[in-house]
Every structure is written in C-alpha cells, then in structure tokens.
C-alpha positions in Angstrom: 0.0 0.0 0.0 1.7 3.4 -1.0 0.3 7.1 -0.6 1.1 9.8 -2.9 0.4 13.0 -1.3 -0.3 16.1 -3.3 0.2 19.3 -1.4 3.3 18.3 1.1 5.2 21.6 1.1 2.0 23.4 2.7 1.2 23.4 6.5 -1.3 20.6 6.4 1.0 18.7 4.2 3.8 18.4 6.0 2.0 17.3 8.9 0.7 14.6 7.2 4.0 13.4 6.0 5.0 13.2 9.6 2.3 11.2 10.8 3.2 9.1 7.9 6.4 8.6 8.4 5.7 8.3 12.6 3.9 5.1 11.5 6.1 3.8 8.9 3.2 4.0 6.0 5.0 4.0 2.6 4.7 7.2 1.0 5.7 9.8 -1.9 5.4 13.6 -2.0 6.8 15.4 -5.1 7.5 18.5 -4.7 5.7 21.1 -7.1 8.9 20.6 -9.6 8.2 17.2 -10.0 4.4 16.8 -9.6 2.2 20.0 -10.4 -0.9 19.4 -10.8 -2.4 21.7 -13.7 0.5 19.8 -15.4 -2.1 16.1 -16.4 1.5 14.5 -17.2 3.4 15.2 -14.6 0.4 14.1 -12.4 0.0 10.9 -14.4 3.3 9.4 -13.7 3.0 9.5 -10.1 -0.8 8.6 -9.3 -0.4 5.5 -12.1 2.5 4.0 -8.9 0.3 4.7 -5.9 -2.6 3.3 -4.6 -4.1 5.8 -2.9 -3.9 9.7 -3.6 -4.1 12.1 -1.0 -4.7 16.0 -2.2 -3.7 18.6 -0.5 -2.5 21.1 -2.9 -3.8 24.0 -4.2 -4.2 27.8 -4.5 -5.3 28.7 -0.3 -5.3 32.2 -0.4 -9.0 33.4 0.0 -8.0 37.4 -0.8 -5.6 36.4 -3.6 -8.4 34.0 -4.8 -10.9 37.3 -5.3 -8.1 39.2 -6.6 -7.1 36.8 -9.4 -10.5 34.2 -9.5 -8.1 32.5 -12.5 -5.4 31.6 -10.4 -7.5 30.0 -8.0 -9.9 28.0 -10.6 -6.4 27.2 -12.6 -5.2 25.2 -9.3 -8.2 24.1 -7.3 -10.2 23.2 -10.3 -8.4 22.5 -13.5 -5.5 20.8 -11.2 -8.3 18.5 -9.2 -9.7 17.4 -12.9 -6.1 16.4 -13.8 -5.9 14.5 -10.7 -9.4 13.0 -11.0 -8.7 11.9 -14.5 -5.9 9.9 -13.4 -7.6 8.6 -10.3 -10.4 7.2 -13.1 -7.9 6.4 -15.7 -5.7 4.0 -13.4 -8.9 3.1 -10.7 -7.0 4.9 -7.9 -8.9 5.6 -4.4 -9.2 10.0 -4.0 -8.8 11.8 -0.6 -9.7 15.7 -1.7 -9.1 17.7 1.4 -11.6 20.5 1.3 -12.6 23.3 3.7 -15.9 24.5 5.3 -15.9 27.7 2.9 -17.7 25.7 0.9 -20.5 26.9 3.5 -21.5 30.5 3.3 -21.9 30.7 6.8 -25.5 31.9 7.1 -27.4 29.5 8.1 -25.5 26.6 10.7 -24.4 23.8 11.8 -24.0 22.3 8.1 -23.5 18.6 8.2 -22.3 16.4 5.7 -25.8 16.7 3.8 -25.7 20.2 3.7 -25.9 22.3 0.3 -22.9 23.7 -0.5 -22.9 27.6 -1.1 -19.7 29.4 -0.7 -19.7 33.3 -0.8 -16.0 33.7 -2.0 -13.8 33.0 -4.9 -11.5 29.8 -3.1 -14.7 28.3 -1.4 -16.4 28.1 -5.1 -13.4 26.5 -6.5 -12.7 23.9 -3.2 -16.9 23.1 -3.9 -16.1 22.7 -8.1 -13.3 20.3 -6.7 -15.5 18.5 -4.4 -17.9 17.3 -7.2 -15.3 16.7 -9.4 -13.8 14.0 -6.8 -17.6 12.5 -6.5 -17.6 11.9 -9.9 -15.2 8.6 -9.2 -16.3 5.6 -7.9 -13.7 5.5 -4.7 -13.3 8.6 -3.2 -13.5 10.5 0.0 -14.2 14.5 0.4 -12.7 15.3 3.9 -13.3 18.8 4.8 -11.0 19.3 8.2 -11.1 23.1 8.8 -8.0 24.2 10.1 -5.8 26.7 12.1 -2.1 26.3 9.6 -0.1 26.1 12.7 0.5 24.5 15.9 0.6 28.0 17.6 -1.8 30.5 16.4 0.1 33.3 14.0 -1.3 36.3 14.6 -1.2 38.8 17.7 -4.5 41.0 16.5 -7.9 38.8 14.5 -11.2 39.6 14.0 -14.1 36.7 15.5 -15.6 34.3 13.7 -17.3 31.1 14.5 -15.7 27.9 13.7 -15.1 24.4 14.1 -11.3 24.9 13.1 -8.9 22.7 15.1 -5.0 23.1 14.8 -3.2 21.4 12.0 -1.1 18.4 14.5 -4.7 17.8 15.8 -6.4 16.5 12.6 -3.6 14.9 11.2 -4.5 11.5 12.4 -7.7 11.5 10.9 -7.2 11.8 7.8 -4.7 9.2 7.5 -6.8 6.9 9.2 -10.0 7.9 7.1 -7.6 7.1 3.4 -6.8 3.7 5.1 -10.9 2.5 5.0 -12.9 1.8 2.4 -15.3 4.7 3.5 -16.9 6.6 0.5 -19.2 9.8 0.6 -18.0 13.2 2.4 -17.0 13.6 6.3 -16.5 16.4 8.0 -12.9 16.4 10.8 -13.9 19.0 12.8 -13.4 20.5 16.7 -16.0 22.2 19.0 -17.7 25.0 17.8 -15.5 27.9 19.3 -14.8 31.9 18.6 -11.5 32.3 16.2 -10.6 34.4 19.2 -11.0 31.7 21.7 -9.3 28.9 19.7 -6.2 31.7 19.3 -6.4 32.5 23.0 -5.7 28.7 23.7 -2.1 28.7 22.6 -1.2 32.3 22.6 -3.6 34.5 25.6 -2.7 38.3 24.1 -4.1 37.7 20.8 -6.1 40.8 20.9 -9.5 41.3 19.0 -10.2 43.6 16.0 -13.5 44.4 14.0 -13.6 42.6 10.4 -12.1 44.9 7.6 -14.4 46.5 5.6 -13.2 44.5 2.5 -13.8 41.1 4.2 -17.3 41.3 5.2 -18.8 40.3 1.9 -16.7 37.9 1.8 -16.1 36.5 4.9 -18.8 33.5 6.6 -19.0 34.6 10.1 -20.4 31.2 11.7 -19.0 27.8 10.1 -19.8 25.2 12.4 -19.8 21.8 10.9 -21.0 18.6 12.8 
C-alpha cells in the first residue's frame, strides 16, 4: 500500500508526511517541480504508482483567490480534474481535502448533507473540486477546517465562529480515514469555538479587531460543521 500525497510543502501537508512517516506507512510527496498538478503528465506518472492519492495542494489564499479568480480555478479546479482523470484512468482511491468555505456561513451547523454555497472565490473553486472527486467511484471528500499552525500566528484577529482545530490535531484523521474503504464526504472537525478563543488557547494576548471592511462580503462569520 503506497500514498502519494499532493500538497506536502503546505502546513497541512507536511504534517501529514509526519504522521506518515511516525507510522512507517509508505509514502511519496513530489514537490511542485516534480508533480504539479495543472501539469495532467506530470500528475500521471506519479498517481499510475500509488494506490491511494491524498490532495492537499492547491491555490489557499481566499483574498488572492478574489483578486485573481483565474489563479485560483487554474489550481483548485483544473488541477483536481487532472488529478481526478488519473484517479479514473488508473482506478485509484481519491482523498480531496476540502474546507468549510464551501459553506457561506448563514445559516449553521451544516453537516455532511448540507448544500454547499460558498460566498467567496476559493470556497467556489474547493466546492467545483469536491464534485469533481464524486464523480469517481472510490473517493472521499474530507473537509477538516483548520488553524495552519501549531501556535496561532497572529497577535491581532477579528471573530468568527468555527469548528477549526490546529493542523497536528487533525492529522491523524485523515490518514486513518484514506486507510478505509469509506466513500461519501465527512466532515474532521473540533467544537464549535470563537477564532478568538481557539487563538487564545495557545497564545492568551491575541487581541480582537473588528472585520475589515473588504472582508465582510466575503467573509462566513459562523461555520460550524457537525
């Protein structure tokens, strides 16, 4: 059984290549050079060796995203169809790690029935990626909402609700979900919290600012997933 993940250079990525390699599960992760994924043949030659494909890569920034929409569908679209293609083409099992900005935050808790209805640029393209992935016959959409650190990196931020957890605490789960035969979407998620009191749990003087004008359109203000 071999892994390929896509993505490893990013926060979430490299903590999954450490719980992989903490419990000696055979694994590849090309970096960018070797494996991008809006290039189909450099995808092709390493999904066709593994058995099952973890993806984790793509274009995160959700202000960039609305800035330059085509950089964002480029990577989180057009790359997941390359990837999916393969997947199809050479009967490979698909983890697509999504977010909960595929929610637009109006109307919680959203389970894994929910609609999806983003309000942003990146959550549009993560939901085009998830129904790309469902078009396979072995796949799994995990959305694990996440704080990209072990520490929280920022001394001022605006609230938000969220069922975010740190990136070391999900980790775990999403290996163990690639290892089943489970298909369908689940949701990896913590308590519903404040961004301001999951912040204040590994660094206390993180102090609290009103959202910026030019987020407020864009921005869910309550994505709690169950």
């Amino acid at each position: 059984m071999k892994i390929l993940l896509l993505g490893g250079s990013g926060t979430l990525g490299k903590q999954i290549k450490l719980t992989l390699s903490e419990r000696n599960i055979d694994f590849c992760s090309p970096n960018k050079t070797e494996c991008d994924i809006e290039r189909k043949e450099t995808v092709e030659k390493y999904v066709k060796d593994s058995d099952i494909i973890i993806h984790a890569a793509g274009f995160i920034n959700l202000l960039d995203s609305e800035d330059n929409p085509e950089k964002s569908i480029s990577a989180n679209v057009l790359g997941t169809h390359n990837v999916v293609q393969n997947c199809r083409k050479y009967e490979k099992r698909l983890i697509y790690i999504s977010t909960d900005t595929v929610f637009s935050g109006d109307n919680p808790p959203y389970t894994t029935e929910s609609g999806v209805n983003p309000k942003n640029v990146y959550g549009m393209t993560k939901a085009c990626g998830e129904l790309l992935t469902r078009t396979l016959k072995d796949y799994l959409v995990i959305r694990s909402p996440l704080i990209r650190g072990t520490i929280f990196n920022h001394t001022k931020f605006f609230n938000q609700y969220t069922s975010r957890q740190y990136v070391n605490e999900i980790s775990d789960d999403i290996v163990d979900l690639a290892l089943t035969e489970e298909i369908g979407i689940k949701h990896i998620v913590g308590e519903r919290k404040s961004i301001l009191e999951l912040a204040r749990e590994t660094k206390s003087d993180v102090e609290a600012i009103e959202i910026p004008e030019h987020l407020k359109d864009i921005l869910p203000s309550d994505l709690e997933l169950i």
